[in-house]
VMD Tcl script that draws the C-alpha trace (Angstrom):
set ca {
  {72.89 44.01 -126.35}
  {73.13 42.54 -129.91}
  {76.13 41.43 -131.69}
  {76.74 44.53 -133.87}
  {76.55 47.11 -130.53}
  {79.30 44.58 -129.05}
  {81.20 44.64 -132.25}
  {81.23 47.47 -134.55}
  {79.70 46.92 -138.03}
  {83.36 47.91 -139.51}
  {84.81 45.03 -137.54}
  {82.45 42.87 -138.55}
  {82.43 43.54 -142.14}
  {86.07 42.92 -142.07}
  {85.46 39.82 -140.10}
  {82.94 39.16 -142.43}
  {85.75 38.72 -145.24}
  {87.57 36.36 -142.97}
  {87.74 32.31 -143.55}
  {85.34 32.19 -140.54}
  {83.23 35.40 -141.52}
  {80.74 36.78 -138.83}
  {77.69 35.65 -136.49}
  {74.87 37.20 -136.89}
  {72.15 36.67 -133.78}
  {68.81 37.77 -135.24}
  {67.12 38.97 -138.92}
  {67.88 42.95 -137.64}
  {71.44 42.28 -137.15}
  {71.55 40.52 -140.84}
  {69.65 43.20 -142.27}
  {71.87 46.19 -140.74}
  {74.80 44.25 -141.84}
  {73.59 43.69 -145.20}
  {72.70 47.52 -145.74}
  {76.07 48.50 -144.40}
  {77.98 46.04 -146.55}
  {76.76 47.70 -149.50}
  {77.70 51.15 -148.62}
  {80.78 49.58 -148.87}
  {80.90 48.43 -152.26}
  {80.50 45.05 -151.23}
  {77.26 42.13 -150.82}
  {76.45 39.68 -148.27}
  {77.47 36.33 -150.29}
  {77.20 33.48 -148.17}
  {74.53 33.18 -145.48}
  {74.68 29.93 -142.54}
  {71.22 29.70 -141.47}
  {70.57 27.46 -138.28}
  {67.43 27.14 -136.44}
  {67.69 27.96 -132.56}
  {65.09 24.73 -131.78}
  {65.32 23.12 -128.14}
  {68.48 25.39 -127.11}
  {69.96 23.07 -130.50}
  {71.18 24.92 -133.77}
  {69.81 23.11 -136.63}
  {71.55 23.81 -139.71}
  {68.78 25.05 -142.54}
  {70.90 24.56 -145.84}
  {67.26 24.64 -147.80}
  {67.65 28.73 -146.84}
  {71.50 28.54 -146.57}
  {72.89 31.00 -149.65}
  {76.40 30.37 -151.79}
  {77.02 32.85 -153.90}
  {80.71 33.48 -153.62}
  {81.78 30.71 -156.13}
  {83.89 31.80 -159.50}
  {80.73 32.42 -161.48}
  {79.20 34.92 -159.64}
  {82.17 36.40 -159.10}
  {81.98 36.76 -162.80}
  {78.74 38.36 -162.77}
  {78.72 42.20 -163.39}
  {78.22 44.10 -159.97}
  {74.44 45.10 -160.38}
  {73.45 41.44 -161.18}
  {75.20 40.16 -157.86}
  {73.30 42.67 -155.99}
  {70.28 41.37 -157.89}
  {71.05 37.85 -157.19}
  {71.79 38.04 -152.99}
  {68.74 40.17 -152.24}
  {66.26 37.97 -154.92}
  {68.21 34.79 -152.19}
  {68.46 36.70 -148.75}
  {64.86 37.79 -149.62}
  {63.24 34.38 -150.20}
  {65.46 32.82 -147.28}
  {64.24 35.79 -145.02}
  {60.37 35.23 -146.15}
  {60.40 31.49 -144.97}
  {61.96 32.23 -141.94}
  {58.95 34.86 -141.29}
  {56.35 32.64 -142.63}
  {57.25 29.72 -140.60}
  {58.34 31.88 -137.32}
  {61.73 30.40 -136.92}
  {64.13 31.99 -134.32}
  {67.91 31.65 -136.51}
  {70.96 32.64 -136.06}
  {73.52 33.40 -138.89}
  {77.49 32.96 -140.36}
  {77.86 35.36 -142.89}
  {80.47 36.26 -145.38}
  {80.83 39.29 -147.35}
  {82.43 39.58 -150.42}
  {83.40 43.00 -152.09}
  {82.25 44.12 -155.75}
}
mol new
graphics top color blue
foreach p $ca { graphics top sphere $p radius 0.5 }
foreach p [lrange $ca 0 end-1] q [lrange $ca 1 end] { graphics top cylinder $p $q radius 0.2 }
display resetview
């Protein structure tokens, strides 16, 4: 059982907002979350990647994403959206191309 059919996706969106925001187990769970954050006028923001290597998490900050600082804030909402899937996207393409198991913190942040 993943994550999100422990946890509802409306509890973790709103755990998502949180200080701590929400683990994510696999790329599915990150993309469902991702599509269901945006029904709710929001974006996935900041992304945690760590490798799952030798039973270890590894923390990846070269595919780590930041985007909840003051100037994207700023930004208007259809440029956000541009900006986390043009990150989440290249983040998500090295993970495939180098066939890394990861797991994910993840913080939403509302448009």
């Amino acid at each position: 059982m993943s994550k999100l059919d422990a946890l509802p996706l409306e509890a973790a969106f709103e755990a998502s907002q949180s200080g701590k925001g929400v683990r994510l187990s696999e790329v599915g769970e990150l993309r469902e979350f991702v599509a269901y954050a945006r029904t709710q006028a929001a974006i996935v923001c900041n992304v945690e990647i760590y490798e799952l290597r030798n039973e270890q998490e590894i923390a990846r900050v070269d595919l780590s994403i930041y985007q909840g600082g003051a100037e994207e804030q700023a930004l208007p909402p259809g440029q956000r959206i541009a900006l986390a899937d043009d990150a989440l996207g290249e983040a998500l393409a090295v993970i495939e191309k180098e066939g890394i198991d990861c797991v994910f913190q993840v913080w939403a942040d509302r448009l």
